[in-house]
Each structure stands twice: as C-alpha cells, then as structure tokens.
NUFIZA-274830 format. One line per 5 residues: for each residue x, z, y of N, C-alpha, C. Coordinates in nm, 3 decimals. Layout:
<pts>
X:Z:Y:X:Z:Y:X:Z:Y; ...;
</pts>
This chain:
<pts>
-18.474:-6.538:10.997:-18.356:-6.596:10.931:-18.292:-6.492:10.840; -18.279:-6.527:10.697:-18.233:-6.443:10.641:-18.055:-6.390:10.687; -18.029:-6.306:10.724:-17.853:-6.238:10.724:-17.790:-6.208:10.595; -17.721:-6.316:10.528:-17.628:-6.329:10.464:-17.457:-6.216:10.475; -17.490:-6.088:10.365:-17.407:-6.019:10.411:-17.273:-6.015:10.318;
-17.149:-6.075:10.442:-17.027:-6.112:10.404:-16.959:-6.012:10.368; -16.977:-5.862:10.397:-16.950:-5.732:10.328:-16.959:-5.729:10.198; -17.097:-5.745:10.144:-17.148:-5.704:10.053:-17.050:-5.805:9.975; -17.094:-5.942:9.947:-17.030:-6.017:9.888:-16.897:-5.995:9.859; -16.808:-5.960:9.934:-16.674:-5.931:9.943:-16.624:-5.802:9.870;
-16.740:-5.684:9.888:-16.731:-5.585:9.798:-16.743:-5.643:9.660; -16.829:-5.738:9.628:-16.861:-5.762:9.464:-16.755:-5.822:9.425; -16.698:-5.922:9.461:-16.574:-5.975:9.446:-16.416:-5.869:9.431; -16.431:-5.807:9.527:-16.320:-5.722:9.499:-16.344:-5.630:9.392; -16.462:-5.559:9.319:-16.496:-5.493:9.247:-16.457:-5.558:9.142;
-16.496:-5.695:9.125:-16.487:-5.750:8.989:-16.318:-5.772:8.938; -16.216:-5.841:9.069:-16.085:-5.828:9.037:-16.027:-5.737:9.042; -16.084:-5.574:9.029:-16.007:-5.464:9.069:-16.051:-5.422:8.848; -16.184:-5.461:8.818:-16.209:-5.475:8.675:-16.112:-5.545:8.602; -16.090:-5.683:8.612:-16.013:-5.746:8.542:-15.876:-5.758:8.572;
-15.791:-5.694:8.685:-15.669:-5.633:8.656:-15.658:-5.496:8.643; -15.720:-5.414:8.649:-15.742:-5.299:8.549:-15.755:-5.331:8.408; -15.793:-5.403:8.356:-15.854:-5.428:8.210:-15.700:-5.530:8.129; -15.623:-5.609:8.258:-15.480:-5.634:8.202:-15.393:-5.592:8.165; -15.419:-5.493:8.317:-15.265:-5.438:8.312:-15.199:-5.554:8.440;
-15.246:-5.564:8.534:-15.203:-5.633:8.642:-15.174:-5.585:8.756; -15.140:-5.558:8.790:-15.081:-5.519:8.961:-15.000:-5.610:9.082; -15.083:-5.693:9.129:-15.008:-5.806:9.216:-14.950:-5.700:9.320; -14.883:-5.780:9.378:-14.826:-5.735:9.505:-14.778:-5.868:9.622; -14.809:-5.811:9.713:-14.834:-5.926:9.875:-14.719:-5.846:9.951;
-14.633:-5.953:9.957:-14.505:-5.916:10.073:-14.613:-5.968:10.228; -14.600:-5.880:10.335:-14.716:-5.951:10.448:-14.611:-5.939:10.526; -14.531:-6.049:10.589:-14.429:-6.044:10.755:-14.505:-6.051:10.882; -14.452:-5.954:10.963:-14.539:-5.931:11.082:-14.419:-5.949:11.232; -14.422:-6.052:11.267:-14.308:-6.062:11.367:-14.379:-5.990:11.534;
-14.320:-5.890:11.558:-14.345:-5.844:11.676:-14.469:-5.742:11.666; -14.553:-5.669:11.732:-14.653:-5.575:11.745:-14.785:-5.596:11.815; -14.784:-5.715:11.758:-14.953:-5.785:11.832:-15.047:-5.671:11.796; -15.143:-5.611:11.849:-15.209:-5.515:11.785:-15.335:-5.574:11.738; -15.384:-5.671:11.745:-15.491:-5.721:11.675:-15.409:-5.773:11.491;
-15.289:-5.858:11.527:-15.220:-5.895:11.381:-15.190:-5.735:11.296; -15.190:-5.638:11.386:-15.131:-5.519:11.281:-15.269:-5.467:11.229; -15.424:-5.467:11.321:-15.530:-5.410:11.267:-15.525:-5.543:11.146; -15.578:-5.681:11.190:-15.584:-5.744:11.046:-15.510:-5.686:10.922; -15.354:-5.719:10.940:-15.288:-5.677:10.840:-15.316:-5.517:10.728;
-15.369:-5.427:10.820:-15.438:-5.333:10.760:-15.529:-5.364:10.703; -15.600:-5.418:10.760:-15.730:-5.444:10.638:-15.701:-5.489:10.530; -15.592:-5.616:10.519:-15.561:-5.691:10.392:-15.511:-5.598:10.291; -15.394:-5.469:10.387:-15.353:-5.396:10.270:-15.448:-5.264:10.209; -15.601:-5.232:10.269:-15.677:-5.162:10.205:-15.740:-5.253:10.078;
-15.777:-5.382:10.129:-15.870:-5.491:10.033:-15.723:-5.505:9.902; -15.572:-5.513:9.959:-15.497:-5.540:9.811:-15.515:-5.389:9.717; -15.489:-5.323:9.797:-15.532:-5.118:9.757:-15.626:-5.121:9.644; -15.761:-5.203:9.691:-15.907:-5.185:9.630:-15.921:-5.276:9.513; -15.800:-5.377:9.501:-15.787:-5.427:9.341:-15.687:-5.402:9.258;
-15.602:-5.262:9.314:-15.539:-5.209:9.201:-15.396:-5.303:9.254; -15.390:-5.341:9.343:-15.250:-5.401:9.406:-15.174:-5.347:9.508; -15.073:-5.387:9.546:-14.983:-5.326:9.659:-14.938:-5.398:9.719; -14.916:-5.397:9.885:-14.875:-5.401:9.942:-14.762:-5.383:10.066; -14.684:-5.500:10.058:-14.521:-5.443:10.168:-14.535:-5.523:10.254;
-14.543:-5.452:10.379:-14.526:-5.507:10.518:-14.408:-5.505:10.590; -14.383:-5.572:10.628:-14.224:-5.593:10.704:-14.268:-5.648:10.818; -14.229:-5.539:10.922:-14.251:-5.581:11.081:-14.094:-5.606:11.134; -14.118:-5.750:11.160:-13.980:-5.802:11.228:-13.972:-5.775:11.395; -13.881:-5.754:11.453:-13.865:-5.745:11.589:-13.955:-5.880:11.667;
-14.014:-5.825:11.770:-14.051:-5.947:11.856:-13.933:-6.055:11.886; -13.792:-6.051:11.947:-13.708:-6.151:11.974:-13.648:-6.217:11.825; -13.747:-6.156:11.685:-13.679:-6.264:11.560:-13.617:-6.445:11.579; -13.476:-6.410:11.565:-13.502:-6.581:11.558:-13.558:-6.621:11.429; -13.592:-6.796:11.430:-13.624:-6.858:11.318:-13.553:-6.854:11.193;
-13.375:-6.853:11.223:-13.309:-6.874:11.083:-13.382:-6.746:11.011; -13.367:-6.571:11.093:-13.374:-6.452:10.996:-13.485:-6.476:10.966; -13.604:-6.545:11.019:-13.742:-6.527:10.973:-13.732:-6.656:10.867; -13.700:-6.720:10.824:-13.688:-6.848:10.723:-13.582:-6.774:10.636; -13.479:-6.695:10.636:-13.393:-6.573:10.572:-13.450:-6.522:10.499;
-13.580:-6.435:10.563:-13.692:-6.330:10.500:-13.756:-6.367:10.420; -13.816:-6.475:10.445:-13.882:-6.531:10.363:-13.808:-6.583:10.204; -13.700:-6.631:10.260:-13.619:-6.747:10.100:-13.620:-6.592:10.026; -13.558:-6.465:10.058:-13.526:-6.358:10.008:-13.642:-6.269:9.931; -13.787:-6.298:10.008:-13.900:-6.308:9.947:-13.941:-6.416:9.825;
-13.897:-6.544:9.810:-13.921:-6.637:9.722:-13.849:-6.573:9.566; -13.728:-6.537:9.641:-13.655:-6.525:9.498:-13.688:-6.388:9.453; -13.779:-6.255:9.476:-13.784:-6.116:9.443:-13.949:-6.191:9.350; -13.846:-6.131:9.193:-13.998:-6.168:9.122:-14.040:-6.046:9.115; -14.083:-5.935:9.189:-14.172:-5.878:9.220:-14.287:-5.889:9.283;
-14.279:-5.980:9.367:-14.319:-6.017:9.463:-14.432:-6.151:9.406; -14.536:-6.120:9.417:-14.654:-6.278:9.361:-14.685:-6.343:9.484; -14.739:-6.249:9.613:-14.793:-6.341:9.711:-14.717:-6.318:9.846; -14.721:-6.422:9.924:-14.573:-6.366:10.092:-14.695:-6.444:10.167; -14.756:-6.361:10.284:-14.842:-6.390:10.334:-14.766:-6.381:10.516;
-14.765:-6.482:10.605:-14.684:-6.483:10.710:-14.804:-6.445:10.823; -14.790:-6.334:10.885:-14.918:-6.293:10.961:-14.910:-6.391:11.075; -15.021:-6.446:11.091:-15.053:-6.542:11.256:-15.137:-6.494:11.345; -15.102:-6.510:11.479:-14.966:-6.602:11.539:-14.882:-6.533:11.531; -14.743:-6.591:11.543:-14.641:-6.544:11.609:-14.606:-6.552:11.722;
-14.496:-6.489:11.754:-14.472:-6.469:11.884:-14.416:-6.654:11.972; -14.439:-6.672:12.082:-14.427:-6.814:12.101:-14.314:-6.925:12.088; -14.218:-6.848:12.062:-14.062:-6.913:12.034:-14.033:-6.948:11.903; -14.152:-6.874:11.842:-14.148:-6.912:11.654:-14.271:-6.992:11.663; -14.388:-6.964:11.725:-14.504:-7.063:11.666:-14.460:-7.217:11.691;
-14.430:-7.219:11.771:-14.416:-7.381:11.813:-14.316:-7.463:11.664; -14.253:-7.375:11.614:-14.221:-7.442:11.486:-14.277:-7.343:11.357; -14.396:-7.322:11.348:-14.493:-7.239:11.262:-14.519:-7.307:11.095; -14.482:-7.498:11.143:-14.526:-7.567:11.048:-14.406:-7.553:10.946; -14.265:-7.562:11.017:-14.122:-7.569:10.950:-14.130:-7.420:10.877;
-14.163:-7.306:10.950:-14.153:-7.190:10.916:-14.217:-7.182:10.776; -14.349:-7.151:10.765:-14.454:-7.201:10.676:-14.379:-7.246:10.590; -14.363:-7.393:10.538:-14.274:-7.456:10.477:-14.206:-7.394:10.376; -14.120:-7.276:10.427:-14.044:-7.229:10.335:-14.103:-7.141:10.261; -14.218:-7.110:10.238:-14.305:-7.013:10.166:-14.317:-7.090:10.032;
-14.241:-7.020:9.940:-14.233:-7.124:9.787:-14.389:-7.086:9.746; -14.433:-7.252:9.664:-14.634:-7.309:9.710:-14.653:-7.219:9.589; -14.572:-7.123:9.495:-14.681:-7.057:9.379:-14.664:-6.922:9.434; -14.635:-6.882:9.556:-14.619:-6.743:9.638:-14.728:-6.770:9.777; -14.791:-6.897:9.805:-14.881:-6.899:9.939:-14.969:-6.854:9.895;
-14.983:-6.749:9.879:-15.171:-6.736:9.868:-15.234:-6.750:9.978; -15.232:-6.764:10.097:-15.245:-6.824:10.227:-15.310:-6.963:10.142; -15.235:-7.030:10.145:-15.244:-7.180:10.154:-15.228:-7.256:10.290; -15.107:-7.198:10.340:-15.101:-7.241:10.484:-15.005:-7.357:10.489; -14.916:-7.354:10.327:-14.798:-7.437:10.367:-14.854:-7.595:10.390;
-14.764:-7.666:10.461:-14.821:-7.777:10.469:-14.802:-7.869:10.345; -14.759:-7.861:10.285:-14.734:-7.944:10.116:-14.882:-7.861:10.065; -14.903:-7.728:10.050:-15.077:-7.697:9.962:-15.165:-7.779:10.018; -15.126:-7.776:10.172:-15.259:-7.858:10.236:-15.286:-7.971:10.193; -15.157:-7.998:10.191:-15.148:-8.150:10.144:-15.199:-8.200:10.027;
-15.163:-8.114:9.954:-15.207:-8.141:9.769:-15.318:-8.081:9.758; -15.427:-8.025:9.836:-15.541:-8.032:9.848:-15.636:-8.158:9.853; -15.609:-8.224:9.912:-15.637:-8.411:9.964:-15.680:-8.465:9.769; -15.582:-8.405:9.697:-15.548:-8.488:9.557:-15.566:-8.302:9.451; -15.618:-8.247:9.498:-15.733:-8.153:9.400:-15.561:-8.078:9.309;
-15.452:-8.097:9.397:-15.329:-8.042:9.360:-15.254:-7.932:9.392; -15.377:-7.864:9.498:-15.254:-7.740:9.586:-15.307:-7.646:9.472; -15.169:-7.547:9.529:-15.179:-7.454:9.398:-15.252:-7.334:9.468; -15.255:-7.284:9.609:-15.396:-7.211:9.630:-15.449:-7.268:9.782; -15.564:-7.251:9.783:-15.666:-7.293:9.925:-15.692:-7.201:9.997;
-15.697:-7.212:10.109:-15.714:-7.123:10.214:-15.852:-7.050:10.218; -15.840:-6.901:10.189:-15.920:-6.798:10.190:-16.068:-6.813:10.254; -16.040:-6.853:10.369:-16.155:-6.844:10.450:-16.231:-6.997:10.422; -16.192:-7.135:10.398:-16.207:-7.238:10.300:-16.316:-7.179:10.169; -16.218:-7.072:10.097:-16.302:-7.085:9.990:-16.400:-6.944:10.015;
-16.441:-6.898:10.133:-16.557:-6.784:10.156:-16.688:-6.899:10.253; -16.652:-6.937:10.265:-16.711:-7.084:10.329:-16.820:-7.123:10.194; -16.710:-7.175:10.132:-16.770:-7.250:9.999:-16.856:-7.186:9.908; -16.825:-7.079:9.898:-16.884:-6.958:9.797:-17.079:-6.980:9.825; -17.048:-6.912:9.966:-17.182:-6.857:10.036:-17.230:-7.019:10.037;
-17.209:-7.178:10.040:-17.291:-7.301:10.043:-17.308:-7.275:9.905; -17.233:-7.201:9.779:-17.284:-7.252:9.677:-17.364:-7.154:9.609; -17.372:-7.068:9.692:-17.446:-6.952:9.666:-17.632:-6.969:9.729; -17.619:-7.088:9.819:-17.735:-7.106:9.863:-17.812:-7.208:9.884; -17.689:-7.314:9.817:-17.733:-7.450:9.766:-17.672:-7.482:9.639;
-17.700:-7.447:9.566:-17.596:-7.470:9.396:-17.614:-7.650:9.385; -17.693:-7.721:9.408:-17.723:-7.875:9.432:-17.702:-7.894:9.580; -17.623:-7.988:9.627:-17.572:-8.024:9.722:-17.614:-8.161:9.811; -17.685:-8.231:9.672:-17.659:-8.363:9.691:-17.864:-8.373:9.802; -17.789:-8.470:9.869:-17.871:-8.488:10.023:-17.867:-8.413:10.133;
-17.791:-8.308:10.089:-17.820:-8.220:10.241:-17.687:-8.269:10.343; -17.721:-8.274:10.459:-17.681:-8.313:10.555:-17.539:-8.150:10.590; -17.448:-8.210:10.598:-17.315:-8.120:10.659:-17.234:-8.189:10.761; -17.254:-8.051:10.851:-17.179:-8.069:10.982:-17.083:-7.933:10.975; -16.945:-7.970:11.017:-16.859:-7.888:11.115:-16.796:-7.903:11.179;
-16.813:-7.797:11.296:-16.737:-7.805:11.429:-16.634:-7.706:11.410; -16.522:-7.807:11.468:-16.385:-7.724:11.467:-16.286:-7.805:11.407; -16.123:-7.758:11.405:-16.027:-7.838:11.360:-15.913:-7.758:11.310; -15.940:-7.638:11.282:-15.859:-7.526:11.213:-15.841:-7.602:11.087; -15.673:-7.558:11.038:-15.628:-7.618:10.943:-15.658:-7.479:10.823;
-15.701:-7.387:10.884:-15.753:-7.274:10.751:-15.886:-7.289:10.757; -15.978:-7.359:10.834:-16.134:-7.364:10.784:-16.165:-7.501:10.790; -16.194:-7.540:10.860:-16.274:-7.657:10.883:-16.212:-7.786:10.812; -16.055:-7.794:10.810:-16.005:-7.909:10.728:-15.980:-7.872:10.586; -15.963:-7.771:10.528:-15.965:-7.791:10.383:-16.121:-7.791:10.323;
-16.187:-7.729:10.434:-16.333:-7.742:10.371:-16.398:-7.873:10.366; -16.361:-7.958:10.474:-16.423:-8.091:10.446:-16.332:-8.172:10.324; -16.207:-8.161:10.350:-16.187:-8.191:10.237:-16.177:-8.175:10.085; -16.262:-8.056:10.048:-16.292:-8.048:9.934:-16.436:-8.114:9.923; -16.521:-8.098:10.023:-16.677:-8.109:10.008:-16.664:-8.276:9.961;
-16.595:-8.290:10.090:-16.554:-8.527:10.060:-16.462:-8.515:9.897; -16.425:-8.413:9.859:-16.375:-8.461:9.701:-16.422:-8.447:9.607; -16.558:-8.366:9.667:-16.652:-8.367:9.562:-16.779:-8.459:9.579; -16.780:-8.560:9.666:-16.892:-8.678:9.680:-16.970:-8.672:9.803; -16.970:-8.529:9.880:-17.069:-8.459:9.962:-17.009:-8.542:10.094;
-17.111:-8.620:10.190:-17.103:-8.652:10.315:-17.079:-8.570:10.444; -16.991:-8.566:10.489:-16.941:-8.445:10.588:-16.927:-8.494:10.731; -16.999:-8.448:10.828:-16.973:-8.463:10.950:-16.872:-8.396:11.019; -16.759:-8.474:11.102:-16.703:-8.357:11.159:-16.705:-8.361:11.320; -16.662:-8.255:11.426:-16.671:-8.241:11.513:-16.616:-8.173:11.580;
-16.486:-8.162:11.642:-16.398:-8.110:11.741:-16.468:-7.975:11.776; -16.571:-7.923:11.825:-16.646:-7.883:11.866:-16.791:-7.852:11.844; -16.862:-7.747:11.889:-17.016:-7.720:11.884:-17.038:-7.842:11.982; -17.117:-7.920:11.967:-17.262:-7.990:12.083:-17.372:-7.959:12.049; -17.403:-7.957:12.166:-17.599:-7.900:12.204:-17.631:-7.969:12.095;
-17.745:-7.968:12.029:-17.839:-7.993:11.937:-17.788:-8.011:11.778; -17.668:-8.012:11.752:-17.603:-8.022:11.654:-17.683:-7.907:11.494; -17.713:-7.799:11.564:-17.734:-7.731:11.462:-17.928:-7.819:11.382; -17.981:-7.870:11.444:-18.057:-7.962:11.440:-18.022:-8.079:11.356; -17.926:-8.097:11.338:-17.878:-8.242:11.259:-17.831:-8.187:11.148;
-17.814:-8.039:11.110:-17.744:-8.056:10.975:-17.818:-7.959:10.916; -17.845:-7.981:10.786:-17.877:-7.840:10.678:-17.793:-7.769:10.656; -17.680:-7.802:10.658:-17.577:-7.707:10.654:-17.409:-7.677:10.767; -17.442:-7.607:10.861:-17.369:-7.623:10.967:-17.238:-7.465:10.959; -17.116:-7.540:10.953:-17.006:-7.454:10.959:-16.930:-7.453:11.130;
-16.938:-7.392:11.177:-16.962:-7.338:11.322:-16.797:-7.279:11.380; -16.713:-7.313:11.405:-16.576:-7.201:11.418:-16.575:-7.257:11.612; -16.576:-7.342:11.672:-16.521:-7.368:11.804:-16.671:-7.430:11.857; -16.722:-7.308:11.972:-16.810:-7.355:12.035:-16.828:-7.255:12.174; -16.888:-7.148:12.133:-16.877:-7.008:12.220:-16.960:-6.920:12.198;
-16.905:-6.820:12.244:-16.988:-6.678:12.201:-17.152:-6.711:12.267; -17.206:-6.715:12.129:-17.315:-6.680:12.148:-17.428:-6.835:12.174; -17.367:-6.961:12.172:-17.401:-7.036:12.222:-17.539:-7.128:12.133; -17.538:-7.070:12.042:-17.617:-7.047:11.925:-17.746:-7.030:11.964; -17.887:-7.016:11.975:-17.998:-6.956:11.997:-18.110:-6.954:11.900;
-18.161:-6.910:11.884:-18.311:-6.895:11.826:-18.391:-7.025:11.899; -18.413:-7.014:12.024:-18.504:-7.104:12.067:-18.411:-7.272:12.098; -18.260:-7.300:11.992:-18.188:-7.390:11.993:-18.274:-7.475:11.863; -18.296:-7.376:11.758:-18.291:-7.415:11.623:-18.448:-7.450:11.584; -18.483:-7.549:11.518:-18.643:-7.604:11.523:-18.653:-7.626:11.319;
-18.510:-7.647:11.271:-18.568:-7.627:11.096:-18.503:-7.530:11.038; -18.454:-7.529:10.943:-18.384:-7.410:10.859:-18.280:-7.427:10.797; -18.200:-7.425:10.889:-18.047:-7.466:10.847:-17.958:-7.344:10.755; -17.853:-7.368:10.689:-17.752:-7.310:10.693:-17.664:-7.276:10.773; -17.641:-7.172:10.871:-17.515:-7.178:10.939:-17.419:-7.039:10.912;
-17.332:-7.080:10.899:-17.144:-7.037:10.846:-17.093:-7.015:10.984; -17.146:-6.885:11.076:-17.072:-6.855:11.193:-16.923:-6.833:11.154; -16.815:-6.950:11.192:-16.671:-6.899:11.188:-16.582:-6.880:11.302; -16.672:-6.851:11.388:-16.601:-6.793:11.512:-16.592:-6.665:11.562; -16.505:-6.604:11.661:-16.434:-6.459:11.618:-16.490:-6.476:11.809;
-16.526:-6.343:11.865:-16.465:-6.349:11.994:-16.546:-6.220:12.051; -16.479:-6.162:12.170:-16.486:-6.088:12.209:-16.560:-6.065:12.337; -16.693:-5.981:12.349:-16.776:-5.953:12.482:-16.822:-5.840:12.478; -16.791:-5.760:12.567:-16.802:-5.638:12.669:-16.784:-5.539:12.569; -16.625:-5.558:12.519:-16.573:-5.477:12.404:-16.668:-5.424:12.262;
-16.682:-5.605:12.244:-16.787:-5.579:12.114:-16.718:-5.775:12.086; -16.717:-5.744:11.904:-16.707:-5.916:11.820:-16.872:-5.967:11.845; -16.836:-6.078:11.854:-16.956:-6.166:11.813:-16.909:-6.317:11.780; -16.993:-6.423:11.712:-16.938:-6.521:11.719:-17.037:-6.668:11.776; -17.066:-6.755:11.714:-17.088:-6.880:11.833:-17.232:-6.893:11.824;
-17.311:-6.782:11.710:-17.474:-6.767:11.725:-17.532:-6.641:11.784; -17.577:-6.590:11.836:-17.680:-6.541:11.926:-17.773:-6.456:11.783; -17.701:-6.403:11.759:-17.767:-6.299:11.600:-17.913:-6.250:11.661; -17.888:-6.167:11.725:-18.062:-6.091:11.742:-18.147:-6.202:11.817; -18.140:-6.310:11.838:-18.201:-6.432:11.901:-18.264:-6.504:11.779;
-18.179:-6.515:11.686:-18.245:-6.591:11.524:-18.328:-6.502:11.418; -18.343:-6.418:11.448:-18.392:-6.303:11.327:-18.540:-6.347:11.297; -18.617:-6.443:11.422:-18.729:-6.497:11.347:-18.759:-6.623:11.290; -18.627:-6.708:11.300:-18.626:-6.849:11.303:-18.638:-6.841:11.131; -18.610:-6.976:11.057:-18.598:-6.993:10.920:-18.495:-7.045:10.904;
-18.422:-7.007:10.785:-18.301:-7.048:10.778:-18.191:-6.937:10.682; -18.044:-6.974:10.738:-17.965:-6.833:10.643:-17.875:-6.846:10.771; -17.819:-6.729:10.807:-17.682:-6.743:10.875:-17.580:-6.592:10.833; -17.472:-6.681:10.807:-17.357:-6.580:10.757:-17.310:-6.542:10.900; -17.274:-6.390:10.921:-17.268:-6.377:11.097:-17.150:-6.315:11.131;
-17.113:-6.271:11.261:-16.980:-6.223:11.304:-17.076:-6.111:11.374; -16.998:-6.005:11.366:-16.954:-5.956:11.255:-16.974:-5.966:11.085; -16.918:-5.904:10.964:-16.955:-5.862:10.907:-16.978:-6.002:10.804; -16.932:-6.104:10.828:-16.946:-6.227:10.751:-16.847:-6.261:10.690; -16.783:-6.355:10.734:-16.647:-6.447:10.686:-16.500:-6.355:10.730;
-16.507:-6.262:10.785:-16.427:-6.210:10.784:-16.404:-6.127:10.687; -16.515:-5.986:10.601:-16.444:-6.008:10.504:-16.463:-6.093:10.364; -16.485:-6.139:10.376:-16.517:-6.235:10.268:-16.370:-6.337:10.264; -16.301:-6.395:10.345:-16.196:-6.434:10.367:-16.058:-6.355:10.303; -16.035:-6.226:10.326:-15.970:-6.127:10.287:-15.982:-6.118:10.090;
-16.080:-6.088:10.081:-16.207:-6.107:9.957:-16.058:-6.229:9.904; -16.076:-6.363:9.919:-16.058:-6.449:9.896:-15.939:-6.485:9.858; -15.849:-6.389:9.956:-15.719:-6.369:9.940:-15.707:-6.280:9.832; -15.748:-6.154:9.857:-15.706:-6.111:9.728:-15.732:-6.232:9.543; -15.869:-6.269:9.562:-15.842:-6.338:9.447:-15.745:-6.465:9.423;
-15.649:-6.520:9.526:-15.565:-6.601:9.548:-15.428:-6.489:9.428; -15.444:-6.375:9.539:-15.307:-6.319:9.497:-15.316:-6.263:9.361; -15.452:-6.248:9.311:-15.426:-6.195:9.173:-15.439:-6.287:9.076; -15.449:-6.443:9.141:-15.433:-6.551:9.025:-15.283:-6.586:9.042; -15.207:-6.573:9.185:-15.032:-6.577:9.136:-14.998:-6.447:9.044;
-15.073:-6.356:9.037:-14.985:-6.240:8.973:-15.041:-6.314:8.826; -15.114:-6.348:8.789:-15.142:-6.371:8.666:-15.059:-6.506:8.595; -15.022:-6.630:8.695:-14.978:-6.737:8.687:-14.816:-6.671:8.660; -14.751:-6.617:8.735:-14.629:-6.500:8.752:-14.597:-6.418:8.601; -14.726:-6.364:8.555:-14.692:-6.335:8.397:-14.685:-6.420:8.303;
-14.763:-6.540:8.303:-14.708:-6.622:8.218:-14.605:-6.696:8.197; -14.547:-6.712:8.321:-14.466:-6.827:8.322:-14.327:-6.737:8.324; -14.344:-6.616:8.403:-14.223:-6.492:8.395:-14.206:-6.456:8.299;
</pts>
C-alpha cells in the first residue's frame, strides 16, 4: 500500500504560502484562545504557531484561566472581532467542561470573516449552500489528498465513518455538492473498508484496520488520533497494510499536519480578504 505522506504535503503547501505572502507583503496574524492548561491543547497550539511562523505570519496566544466564565470568554473574543490586526481568532478545543457544554453559543461569536476554523455554526451552515466564508481545515486536507489521487471522481464508491462536525460533516457535504454519492456511518463496521474505494475513517479504534481486513485497493483517510503504550496511532494497523494495494494517508504523520497546513491557508486568505476590503 502506497503511504501517502501528510508531512510532506503540508511542507509544500506551507512553502508555497510562505512564497506568495512574501512576494505581497502579507503578514496574517491568528489570535489562538486557550482556556485553562490542557497539555495536549497547549502542544497542538504550538504547532499551529510554528506552521503560522513558517508562512511569514504571527501568532498571539492568550491563555485564559481554567475557572473563565462564558461572558469574559464571549468578551475576548467580541474584543478580538473588532482589533483589525487581527485576520484569524482560532478558539482552541475542548474547553474546560462548564464552557463546552455551550461551545456552540461560544463559537458563534467568532465574526465568520475571522473563523478560519470554520467552526462557527452559521460557516457550517453556509457550507450546505457553497456560502461559508472558510471550511474546516482538516475537511479541506481530506479533500486535497481524494483529489490528489482521484482527480475524476465519478463512480467511485465513498464511505465515512464518523460524525465530527470538523471532518466527516463538511466533507460529505461538499462531496454531495459536488454530485459524488456518499455513504455515511456513525462508526467503523467490520467489512466496510471493502465497500468503498474511498474510505474516510475518524471513529472506529486503534488499529482496527488490518491488512488481512482489506481484499481491493481502496483509498483510506486514517482520521483518527489515539493513544497506545505511549505511542499515536490511528484506526488502521499501518505495518499490517504495507503489502496490500491501495493508498492510506496514516496517523501519524498524515492529516494532522496537513490540517494545520490548511489552516494556515484559511488564515492567509482572511489576511488577504482583510487588505482589500480594509
């Protein structure tokens, strides 16, 4: 099975927008809010601000106290909307549990030409009608690598498992707005990777994936994250497929950064949208 490397890709991409805002005169900048000291949300958040670093952008992080209430964190944010310095306000997830449970209201107030996320629920929304003003990162590292390995679409069979509102639902709903038949599925089931040429994978289990599962040559888009015997892996069984036929984008080293990747080119199309209209 060929290994589809989400590094590499992600390097070319950032290379190319670190060219063409160098060549402007562009310098976006990403306000990132971090409520409390999750230490997995503070390693992410680092990464995002080396990948904004590596296109000639900057980044401000604001770590709010763990007991934030909602008004100061909906505060932070309006105060973020109005600093036109500021192109992209990225709200690190999760939060702590007294804010997630209203994550959607929170969200919300992220004015839609500052989400480069695409988390608010109005982008999501105007996604449906080819109207949000940006799509969720990991959505469009998804899309890249199908069109990078199917540029013609039409007949192949698509399945995904999962119900993440940053992968699995904006991706079907772009694929269904562009004509493409989409299976969806709460979940991995046994034989599934069997039914589709092209299988996007986020909720199943580590590893549940096999070599001796898979009988044609699918596409699969590992988008699951998880952790065994202090090592990532995600819901395929990597050194199990290396003789099968097929492509699989993998965890490590796949959609993660390529996602990031994605964001940055989110945030350097508000910085550019931001000069014209500023």
């Amino acid at each position: 099975m060929e290994i589809i490397s989400g590094t590499k890709i992600a390097t070319e991409i950032r290379e190319s927008l670190w060219e063409s805002n160098e060549k402007e005169g562009i310098k976006p900048v990403l306000a990132v809010i971090v409520v409390g000291d999750n230490k997995e949300n503070l390693v992410y958040v680092g990464l995002k601000e080396k990948a904004v670093a590596s296109i000639g952008g900057e980044t401000r992080v604001m770590v709010m106290p763990e007991n934030s209430s909602k008004k100061n964190l909906k505060n932070t944010i309006k105060k973020l909307n109005q600093d036109n310095s500021v192109d992209g306000i990225l709200l690190q997830l999760p939060m702590p549990e007294h804010l997630e449970k209203d994550k959607e209201e929170i969200l919300s107030v992220i004015k839609l030409e500052k989400d480069v996320d695409g988390f608010t629920p109005v982008n999501r929304g105007l996604l449906a009608g080819e109207g949000a003003w940006f799509v969720s990162g990991a959505a469009l590292a998804c899309l890249e690598v199908i069109d990078q390995v199917y540029p013609q679409l039409q007949g192949k069979r698509i399945a995904l498992a999962g119900d993440s509102f940053d992968v699995i639902v904006p991706l079907a709903t772009i694929l269904l707005r562009r004509g493409y038949p989409v299976s969806i599925y709460p979940h991995y089931q046994e034989g599934l990777v069997n039914q589709a040429d092209i299988l996007v994978v986020e909720k199943g289990g580590p590893g549940i994936i096999k070599g001796t599962d898979i009988t044609g040559s699918p596409l699969i888009i590992d988008a699951g994250f998880y952790w065994e015997a202090g090592h990532s892996c995600g819901n395929v069984k990597r050194d199990s497929v290396e003789s099968n036929d097929g492509y699989l984008l993998p965890v490590p080293g796949g959609l993660g950064p390529m996602l990031i990747a994605k964001l940055c080119e989110n945030l350097s199309r508000a910085a550019r949208q931001r000069g014209v209209t500023g």
